[in-house]
N, C-alpha and C positions, 0 to 999 in steps of 0.2 A: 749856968743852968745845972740843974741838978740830972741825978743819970734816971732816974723815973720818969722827971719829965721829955729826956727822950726818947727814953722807950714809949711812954705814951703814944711821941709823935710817931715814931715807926708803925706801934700799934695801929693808929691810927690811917697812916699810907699803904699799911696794907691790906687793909679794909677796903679803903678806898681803891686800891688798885684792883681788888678781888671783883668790887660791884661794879666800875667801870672800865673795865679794860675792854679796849678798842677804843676808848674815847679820843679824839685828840688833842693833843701836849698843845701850850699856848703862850707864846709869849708877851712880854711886858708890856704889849700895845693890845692884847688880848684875839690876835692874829694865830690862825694853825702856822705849826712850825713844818717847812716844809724842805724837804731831802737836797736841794740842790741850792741851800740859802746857808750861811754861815748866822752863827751866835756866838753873844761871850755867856760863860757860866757866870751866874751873878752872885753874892752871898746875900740871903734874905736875913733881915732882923741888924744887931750889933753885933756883927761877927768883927772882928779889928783886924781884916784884911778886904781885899779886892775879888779882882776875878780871876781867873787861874789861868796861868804859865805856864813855863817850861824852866827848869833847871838843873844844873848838874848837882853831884853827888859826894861828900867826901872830899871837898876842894877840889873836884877833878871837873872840869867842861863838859864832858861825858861820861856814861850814858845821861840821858835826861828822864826827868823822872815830871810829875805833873803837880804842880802845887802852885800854894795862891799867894799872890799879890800883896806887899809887905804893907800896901798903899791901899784905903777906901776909893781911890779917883782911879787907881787905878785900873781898866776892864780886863788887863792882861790880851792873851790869842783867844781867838773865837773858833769853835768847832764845828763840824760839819755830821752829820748823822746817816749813817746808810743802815738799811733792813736787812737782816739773812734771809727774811721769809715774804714780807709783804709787798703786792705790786703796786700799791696806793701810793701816791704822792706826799701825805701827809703823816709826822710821827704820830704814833700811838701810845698810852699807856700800856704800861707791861711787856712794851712789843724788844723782841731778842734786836738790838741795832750793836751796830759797831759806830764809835766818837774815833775822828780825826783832824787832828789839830792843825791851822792853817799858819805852816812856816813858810819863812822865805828861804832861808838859811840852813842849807844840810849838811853842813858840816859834821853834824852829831850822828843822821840816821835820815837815807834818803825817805823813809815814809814816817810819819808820825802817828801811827792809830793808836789808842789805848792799849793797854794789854797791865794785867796784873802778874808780878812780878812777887813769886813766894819765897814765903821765908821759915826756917827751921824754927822758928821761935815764935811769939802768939798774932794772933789775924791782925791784930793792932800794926804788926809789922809787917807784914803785905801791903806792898802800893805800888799805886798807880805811875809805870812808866808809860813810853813808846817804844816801839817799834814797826816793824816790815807789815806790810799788808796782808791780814791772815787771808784772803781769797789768794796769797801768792806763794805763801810761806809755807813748806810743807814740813821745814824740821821742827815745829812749834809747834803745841797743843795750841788751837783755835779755838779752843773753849776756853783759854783764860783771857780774850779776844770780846766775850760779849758781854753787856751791860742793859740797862731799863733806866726806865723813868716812872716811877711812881707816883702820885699824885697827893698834894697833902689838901690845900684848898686855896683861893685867891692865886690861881695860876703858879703857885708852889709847890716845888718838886724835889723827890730825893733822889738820887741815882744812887742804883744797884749792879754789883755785881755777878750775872746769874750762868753761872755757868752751864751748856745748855747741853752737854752729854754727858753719862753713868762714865763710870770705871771699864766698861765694856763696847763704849763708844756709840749707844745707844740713845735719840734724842730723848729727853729727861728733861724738861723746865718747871719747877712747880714753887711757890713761893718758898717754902722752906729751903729752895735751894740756894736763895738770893743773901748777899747780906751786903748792906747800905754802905756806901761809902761816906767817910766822914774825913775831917784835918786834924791833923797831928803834929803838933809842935819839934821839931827836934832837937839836938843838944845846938845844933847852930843857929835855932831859932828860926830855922824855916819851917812853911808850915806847908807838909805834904799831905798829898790824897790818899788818903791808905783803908785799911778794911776795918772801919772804929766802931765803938760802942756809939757814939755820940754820932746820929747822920745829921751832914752837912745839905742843909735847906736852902736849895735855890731857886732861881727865875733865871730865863733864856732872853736874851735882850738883841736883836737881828740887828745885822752890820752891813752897812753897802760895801760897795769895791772899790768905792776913794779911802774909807775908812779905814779896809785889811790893808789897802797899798800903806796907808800911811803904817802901818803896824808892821813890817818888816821888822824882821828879828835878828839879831846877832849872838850866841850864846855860843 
């Protein structure tokens, strides 16, 4: 695809997120996605991978960083969604959540939340690893900790990265602070989550507890 037409689409989600935010997020059976239920991220359209993983970095096991599935069949781990602000039971557009990935295997990092992970060099190279639980982690900026769900249409969604305090530690969320997460091929031809021009269009697809048992991880 061309990079207009994703900018279109962004354009387009953040319209949509502007007019319905509060609405709620819905997954692939067109059910509200709710706080205490696991998903896998799905890739909507012909994306030519899966759903997103866990992987290490550099030929190294560790740290783990979040990227997708080399495989269409494959769903990859499925995430779980908590609110910073809301007492509702169900996700919302726009709404400040933290994603945490459902491992078996801690080898790597006893908690697995999202967190973006900066780089001296362009947003394209900011991405998405894990780590420690920001409600527990006090030597880490917990604003590289939060993320959104935007809404494009047919229960399709882009996640953002919105970081939800100023420079002065002040709450701050406003769309221009967000910018979409997309994949990004590497020189090892894995494809990570990182901060792209191109966002990466998904659907949330809910998982029982026979299903995450069978998904035990080893990495």
């Amino acid at each position: 695809m061309y990079p207009m037409f994703y900018f279109l689409l962004a354009l387009t989600a953040v319209i949509a997120a502007t007019t319905n935010a509060g609405a709620p997020i819905r997954d692939t059976d067109g059910d509200t996605i709710e706080f205490d239920s696991y998903y896998y991220v799905l890739p909507v359209g012909k994306s030519q991978g899966g759903g997103l993983t866990l992987s290490g970095r550099d030929g190294r096991r560790c740290p783990l960083d979040v990227v997708q599935t080399s495989s269409k069949r494959d769903k990859g781990l499925p995430v779980k969604f908590s609110s910073l602000r809301s007492r509702a039971g169900v996700v919302t557009e726009s709404e400040d959540l933290q994603i945490v990935v459902d491992v078996r295997d801690r080898t790597c990092a006893r908690s697995t939340y999202w967190w973006i992970k900066e780089s001296e060099e362009s947003w394209e190279d900011w991405t998405v690893t894990v780590g420690p639980n920001p409600n527990e982690s006090r030597k880490q900026d917990s604003s590289k900790s939060v993320f959104q769900i935007h809404a494009f249409r047919y229960n399709y969604y882009f996640l953002a990265y919105c970081p939800s305090y100023d420079d002065e530690g002040n709450s701050k969320v406003t769309s221009d602070r967000c910018r979409y997460l997309g994949i990004l091929e590497d020189e090892e031809g894995v494809r990570r989550l990182t901060l792209d021009a191109q966002p990466f269009m998904v659907r949330f697809d809910r998982t029982d507890g026979r299903e995450r048992s069978s998904k035990a991880m080893s990495v």
